[in-house]
C-alpha positions as CSV (number, residue, x, y, z in Angstrom):
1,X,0.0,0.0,0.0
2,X,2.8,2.3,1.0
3,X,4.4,1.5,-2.8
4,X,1.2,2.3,-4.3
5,X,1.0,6.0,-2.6
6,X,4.3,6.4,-3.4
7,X,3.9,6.1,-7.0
8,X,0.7,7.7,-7.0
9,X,2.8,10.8,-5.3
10,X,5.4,10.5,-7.8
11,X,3.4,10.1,-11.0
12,X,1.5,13.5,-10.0
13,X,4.6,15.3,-9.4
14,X,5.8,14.5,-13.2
15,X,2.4,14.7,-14.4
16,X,2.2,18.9,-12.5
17,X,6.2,19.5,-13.5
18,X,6.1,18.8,-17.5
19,X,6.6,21.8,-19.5
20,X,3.1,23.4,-21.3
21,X,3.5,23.4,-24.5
22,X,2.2,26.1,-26.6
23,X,-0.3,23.8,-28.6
24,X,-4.1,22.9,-28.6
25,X,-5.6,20.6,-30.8
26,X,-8.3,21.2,-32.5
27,X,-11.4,18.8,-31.8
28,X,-12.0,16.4,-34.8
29,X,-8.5,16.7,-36.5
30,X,-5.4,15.9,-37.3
31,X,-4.2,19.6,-36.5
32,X,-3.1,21.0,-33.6
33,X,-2.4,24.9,-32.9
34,X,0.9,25.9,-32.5
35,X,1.8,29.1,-31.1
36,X,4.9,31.2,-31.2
37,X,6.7,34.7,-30.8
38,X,9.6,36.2,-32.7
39,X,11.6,39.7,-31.7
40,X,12.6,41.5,-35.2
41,X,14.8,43.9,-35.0
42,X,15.3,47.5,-36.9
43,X,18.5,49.3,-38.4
44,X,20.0,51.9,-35.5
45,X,18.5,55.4,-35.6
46,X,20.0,58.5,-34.0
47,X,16.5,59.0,-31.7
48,X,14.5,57.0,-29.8
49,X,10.9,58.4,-31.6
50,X,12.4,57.5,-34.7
51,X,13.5,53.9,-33.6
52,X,9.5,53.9,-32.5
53,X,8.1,55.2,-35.4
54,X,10.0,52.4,-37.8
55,X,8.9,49.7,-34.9
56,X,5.4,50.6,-35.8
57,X,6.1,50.8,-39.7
58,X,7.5,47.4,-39.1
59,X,4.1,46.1,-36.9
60,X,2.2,47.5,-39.5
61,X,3.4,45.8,-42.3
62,X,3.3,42.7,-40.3
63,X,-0.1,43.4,-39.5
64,X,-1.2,43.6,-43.2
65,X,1.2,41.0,-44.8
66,X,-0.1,37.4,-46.8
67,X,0.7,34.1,-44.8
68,X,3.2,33.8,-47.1
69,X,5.0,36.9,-46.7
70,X,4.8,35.9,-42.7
71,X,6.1,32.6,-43.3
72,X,9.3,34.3,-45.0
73,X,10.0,37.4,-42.3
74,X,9.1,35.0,-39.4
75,X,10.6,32.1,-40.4
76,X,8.1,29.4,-39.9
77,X,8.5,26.3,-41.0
78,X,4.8,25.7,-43.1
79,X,4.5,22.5,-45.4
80,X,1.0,22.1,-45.6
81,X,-0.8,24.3,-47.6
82,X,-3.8,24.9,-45.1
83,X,-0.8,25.0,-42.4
84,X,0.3,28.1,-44.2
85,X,-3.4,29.5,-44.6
86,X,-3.8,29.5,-41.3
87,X,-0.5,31.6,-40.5
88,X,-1.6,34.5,-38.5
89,X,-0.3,37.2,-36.0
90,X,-2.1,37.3,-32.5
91,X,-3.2,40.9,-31.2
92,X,-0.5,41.0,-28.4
93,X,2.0,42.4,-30.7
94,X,4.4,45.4,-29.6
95,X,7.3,47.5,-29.9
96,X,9.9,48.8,-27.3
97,X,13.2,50.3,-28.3
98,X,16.7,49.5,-27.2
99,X,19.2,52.0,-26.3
100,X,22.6,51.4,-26.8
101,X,26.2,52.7,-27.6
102,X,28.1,52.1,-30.5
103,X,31.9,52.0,-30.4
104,X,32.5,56.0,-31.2
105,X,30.7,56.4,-28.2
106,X,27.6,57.4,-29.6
107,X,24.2,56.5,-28.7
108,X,21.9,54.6,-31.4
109,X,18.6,53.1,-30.9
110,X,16.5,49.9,-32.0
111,X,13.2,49.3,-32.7
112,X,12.3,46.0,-31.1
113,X,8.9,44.3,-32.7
114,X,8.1,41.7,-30.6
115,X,4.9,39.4,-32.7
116,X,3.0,36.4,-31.3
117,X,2.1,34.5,-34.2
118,X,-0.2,31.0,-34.5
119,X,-0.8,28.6,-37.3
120,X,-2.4,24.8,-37.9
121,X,0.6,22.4,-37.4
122,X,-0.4,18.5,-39.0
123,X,0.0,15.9,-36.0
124,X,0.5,12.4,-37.6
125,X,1.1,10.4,-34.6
């Protein structure tokens, strides 16, 4: 009885301790949703509102870009075609900048575009 609880102890300790995984499947298929996140990053700018403003230019374009065009600037792996249909960026996108200083001494600024994207992925197990 003792070895019974014990392994009934262990087994829920594995069970609560294993990673999530950032897929769902979807009820009825052989697909499951995969979600991601990327960080792009922009060419240096002398001020921080312009490293913002080409963040957003950059968002924007994301925002309004085919699956394809994702696929490519995100580099997601897609083989399927309704895999790559279903490429799409969440709403939880945004942009910080990053200060830093080259190695004249002078400061230079990033846009950083941080996306959370999804798409179908084909489970064949």
């Amino acid at each position: 009885m003792k070895t019974v609880k014990s392994l009934l102890v262990a087994a829920s300790l594995v069970v609560l301790s294993l990673p999530v995984t950032a897929s769902s499947l979807v009820p009825g298929s052989k697909y499951s949703v995969e979600t991601n996140s990327r960080t792009l990053v922009s060419q240096e700018s002398n001020n921080k509102e312009d490293a913002y403003a080409t963040g957003k230019k950059m968002l924007d374009e994301l925002k309004h870009s085919q699956p394809s065009e994702l696929r490519s600037v995100l580099n997601v792996s897609t083989f399927r075609p309704k895999e790559l249909a279903s490429l799409q960026l969440k709403d939880n996108s945004y942009v910080t900048v990053e200060e830093s200083m080259n190695t004249d001494g002078n400061i230079e600024y990033r846009a950083l575009v941080n996306v959370q994207y999804q798409h179908l992925r084909y489970d064949n197990n």
